[in-house]
N, C-alpha and C positions, 0 to 999 in steps of 0.2 A: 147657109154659109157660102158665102162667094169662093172664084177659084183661088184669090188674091191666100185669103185668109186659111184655106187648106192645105197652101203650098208652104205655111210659114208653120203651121201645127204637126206639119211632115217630118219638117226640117229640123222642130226643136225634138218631137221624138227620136230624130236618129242622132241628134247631140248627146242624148241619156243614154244610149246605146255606148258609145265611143269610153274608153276605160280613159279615168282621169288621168293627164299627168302629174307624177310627183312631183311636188314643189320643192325647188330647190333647198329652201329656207331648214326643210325637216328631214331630208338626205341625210346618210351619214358621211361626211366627207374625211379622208385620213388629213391629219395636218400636214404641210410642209415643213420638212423640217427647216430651225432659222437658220440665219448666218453662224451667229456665238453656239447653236446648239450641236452643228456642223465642227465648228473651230475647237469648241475646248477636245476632243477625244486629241486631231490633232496633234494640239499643244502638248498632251501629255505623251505624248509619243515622242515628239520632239523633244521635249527635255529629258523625259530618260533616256533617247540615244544622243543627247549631248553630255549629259550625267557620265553615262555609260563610257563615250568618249574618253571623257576628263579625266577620270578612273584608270582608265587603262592606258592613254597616249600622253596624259601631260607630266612633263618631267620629274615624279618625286622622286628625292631621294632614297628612299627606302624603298621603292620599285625600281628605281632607273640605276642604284648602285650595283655593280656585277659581284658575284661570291668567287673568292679565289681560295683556293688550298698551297698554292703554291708562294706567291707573293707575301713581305712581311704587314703585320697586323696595320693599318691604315684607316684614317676616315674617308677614305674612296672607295674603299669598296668593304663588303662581308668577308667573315674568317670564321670557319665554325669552328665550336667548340667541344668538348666533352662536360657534361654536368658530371662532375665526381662525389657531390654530397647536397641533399636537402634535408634540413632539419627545421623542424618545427618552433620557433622562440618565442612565441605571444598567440593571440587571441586568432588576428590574421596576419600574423608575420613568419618569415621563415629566413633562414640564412641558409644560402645559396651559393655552391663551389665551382666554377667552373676552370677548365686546362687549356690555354693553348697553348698548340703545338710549339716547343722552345725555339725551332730553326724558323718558327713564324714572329718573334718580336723584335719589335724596332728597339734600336738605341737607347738608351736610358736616357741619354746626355747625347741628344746628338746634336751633329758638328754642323749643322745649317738650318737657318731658321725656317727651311723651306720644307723640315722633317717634319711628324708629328710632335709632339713635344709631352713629358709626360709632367708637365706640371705640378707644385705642391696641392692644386685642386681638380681634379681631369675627371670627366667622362666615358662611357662609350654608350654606342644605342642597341639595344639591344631587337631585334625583329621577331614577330608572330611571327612565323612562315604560315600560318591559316590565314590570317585577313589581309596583310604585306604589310603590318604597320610597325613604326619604331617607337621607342619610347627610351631617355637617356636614364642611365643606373651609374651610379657612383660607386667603385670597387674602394672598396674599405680599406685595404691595407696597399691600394695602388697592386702590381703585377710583381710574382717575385720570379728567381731565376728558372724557375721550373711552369712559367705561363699561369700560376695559378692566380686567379680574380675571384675574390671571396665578395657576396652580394648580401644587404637586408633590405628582405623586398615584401613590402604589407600589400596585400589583398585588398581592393575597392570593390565596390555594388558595378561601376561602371567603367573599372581600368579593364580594358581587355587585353594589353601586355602581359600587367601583375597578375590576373585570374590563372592567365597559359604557363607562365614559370609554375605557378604553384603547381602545376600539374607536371610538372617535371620533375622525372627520375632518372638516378645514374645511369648511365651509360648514353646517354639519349644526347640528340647534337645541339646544340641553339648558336646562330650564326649572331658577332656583333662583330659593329665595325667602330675605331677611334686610334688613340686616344684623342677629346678633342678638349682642350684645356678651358675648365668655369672659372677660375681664377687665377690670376696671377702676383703671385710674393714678390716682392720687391725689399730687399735687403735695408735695415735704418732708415724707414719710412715712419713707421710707426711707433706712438709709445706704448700703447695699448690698443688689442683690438680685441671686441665682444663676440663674439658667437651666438646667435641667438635661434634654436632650431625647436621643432614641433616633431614629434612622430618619427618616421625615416627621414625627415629632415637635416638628422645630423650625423649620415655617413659622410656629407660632403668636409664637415668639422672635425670627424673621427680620423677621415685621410689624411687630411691637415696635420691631425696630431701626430699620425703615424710616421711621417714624412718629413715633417719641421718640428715640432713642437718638443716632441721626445726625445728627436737626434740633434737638437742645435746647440749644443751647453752654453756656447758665445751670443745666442742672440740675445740681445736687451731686449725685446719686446716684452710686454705682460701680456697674458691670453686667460678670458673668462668666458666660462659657457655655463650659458644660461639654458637649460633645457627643459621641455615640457611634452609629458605624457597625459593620457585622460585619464588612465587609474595606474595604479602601481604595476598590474598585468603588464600593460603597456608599455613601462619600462626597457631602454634596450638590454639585449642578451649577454649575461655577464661575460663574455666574450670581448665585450666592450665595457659596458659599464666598469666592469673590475678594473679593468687596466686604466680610465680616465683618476679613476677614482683612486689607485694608487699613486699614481705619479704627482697627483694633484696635491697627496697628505705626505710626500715628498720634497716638492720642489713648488712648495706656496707660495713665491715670491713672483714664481713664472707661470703658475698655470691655478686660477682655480676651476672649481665644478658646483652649480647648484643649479637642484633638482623640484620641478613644478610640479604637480597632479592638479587636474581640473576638479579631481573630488578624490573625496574616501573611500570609493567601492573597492571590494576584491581584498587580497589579504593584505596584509603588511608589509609593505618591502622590507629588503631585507636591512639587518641589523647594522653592518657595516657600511651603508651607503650615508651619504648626508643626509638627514632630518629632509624629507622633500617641504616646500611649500604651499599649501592650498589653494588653491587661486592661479590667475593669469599671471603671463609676464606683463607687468605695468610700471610705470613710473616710479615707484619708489622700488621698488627693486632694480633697475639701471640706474637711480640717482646712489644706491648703496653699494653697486659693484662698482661706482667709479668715484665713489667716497665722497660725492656731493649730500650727505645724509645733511639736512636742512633744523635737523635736531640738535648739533655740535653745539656745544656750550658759548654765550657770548663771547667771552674771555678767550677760550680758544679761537675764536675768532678773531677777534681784537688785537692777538698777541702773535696772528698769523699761523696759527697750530693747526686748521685744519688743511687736510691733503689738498694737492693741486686740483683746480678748475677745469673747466671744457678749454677756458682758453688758454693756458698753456701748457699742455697736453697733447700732441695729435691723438685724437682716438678714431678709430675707422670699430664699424659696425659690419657683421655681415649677418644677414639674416634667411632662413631654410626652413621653408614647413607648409603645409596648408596655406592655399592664398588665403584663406579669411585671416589668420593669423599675423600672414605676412603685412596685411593691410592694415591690420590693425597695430602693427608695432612700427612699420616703416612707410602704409601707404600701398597702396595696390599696384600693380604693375604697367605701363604702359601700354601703348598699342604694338604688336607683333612680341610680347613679349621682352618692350624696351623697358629700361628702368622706371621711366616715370617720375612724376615727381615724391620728394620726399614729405611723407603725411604720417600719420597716427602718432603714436606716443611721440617718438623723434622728432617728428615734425614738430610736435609742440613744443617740445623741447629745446628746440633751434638747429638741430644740425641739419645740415646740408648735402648735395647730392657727390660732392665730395670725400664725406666720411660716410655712408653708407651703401649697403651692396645689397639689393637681392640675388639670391641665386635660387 
């Protein structure tokens, strides 16, 4: 063996010597994290303290209006109240008393239109003080001299207002602020107007009643309410009921009342209410409360004998209950809760956004 060739069989023994190095390929290497996997934590941080923000800094009313004990009842600000009575009337209904203070209410009638106004249809909002939110209640017999605002307020899966009254007991305070007027009466406007409510839908009707309908012996108008429960349970609280239902086997010319159920369950209503209907409000019942029944004999017709038409009539609609309801008898609601256009039964029927109201 030459020197050439010992010098290179040296060499490779002391390569076998030398500890390999690890190949990159089979390293464990940590990832980097990426850009987006960096960004979304972030973003969520970001938009819950923009959330958060929103929540607490941007103007709502029912967080941004002040509570006063001193100043009279207002839609600018809170007024609390005392709860005087909760009673139980239905399935998840309860009728609800509340007092304010009398040195706290505005004008009944006041002298500038720059007042609150307690209209023959009026509101107030009433606040969780748990979550800061409001929701509007229609006082049934409007406010009398003594502050008191009588409520029927149903229980939802997901009202969180309605859940928190129901949990209210005398003496206990709940702050509302108004009155802010849902409708406005207008004196010989009308020849006939319908009423057409679902559920608690028809305290804003019952105030009506209380307000106009009961105390006007002079108006012309005709007034028809059409009303719908899901069973007879559901029915409002003879507190109401009674009273529509007398004045109505009174003074038939100005007021009637007829009564819906979605079905038969639960007991019988009671004896003295009208025969209820089974079924929806639909079409042939608004062609019979305004005496278009399509059955009249030809002859009477011929000879002119059946009651007056849509068209020479003014008739105005107002209609209260469940948006499904509401859509299906007038048409669903707008955007922000505008009127939108006139659809379901009415709309088929032809009238226009003239003669109908949601509230």
């Amino acid at each position: 063996m030459n020197l050439a060739r010992q010098r290179l069989l040296c060499h490779c023994r002391s390569l076998r010597s030398i500890p390999r190095p690890r190949l990159y390929s089979n390293a464990r290497i940590e990832p980097r994290p990426s850009y987006s996997s960096r960004f979304i934590p972030l973003s969520v941080a970001a938009g819950a303290a923009v959330g958060l923000s929103y929540y607490f800094f941007y103007p709502d009313v029912s967080r941004s209006a002040p509570t006063s004990t001193t100043i009279p009842l207002s839609p600018t600000h809170f007024t609390p109240t005392k709860v005087t009575l909760t009673e139980v009337s239905g399935p998840d209904t309860i009728l609800l008393e509340v007092v304010v203070p009398p040195q706290l209410l505005p004008h009944q009638h006041p002298p500038s239109t720059t007042e609150p106004s307690f209209a023959p249809i009026w509101s107030v909002f009433i606040k969780d003080d748990d979550i800061q939110v409001e929701r509007p209640y229609t006082p049934l017999e409007g406010v009398d001299e003594n502050g008191r605002m009588r409520f029927w307020i149903k229980k939802y899966p997901k009202g969180e207002v309605g859940r928190w009254l129901h949990s209210k007991t005398p003496g206990e305070t709940i702050e509302l602020r108004g009155p802010l007027t849902t409708w406005q009466w207008k004196e010989d406007t009308w020849d006939e107007v319908v009423m057409i409510s679902g559920g608690t839908g028809i305290t804003p009707f019952y105030q009506l009643f209380h307000s106009l309908i009961s105390r006007s012996p002079d108006c012309k108008t005709r007034f028809t309410l059409l009303h719908a429960s899901r069973t007879s349970a559901d029915l409002p609280p003879p507190q109401l009921i009674d009273n529509l239902n007398t004045f109505a086997a009174k003074n038939p010319d100005k007021f009637r009342l007829q009564l819906f159920l979605d079905s038969r369950e639960g007991p019988s209503p009671p004896s003295h209410l009208p025969t209820p209907h089974i079924g929806r409000i639909e079409k042939p019942a608004i062609e019979q409360c305004l005496g278009l029944n399509t059955r009249t004999p030809w002859w009477h017709r011929l000879f002119g004998k059946s009651e007056s038409s849509k068209a020479t009539r003014k008739v105005l609609f107002l209609i209260c209950g469940p948006d499904p309801m509401i859509a299906a008898v007038a048409g669903p609601f707008g955007r922000n809760l505008s009127q939108g256009p006139v659809g379901g039964v009415l709309g088929q029927m032809g009238f226009t956004s003239g003669e109908v109201y949601k509230l």
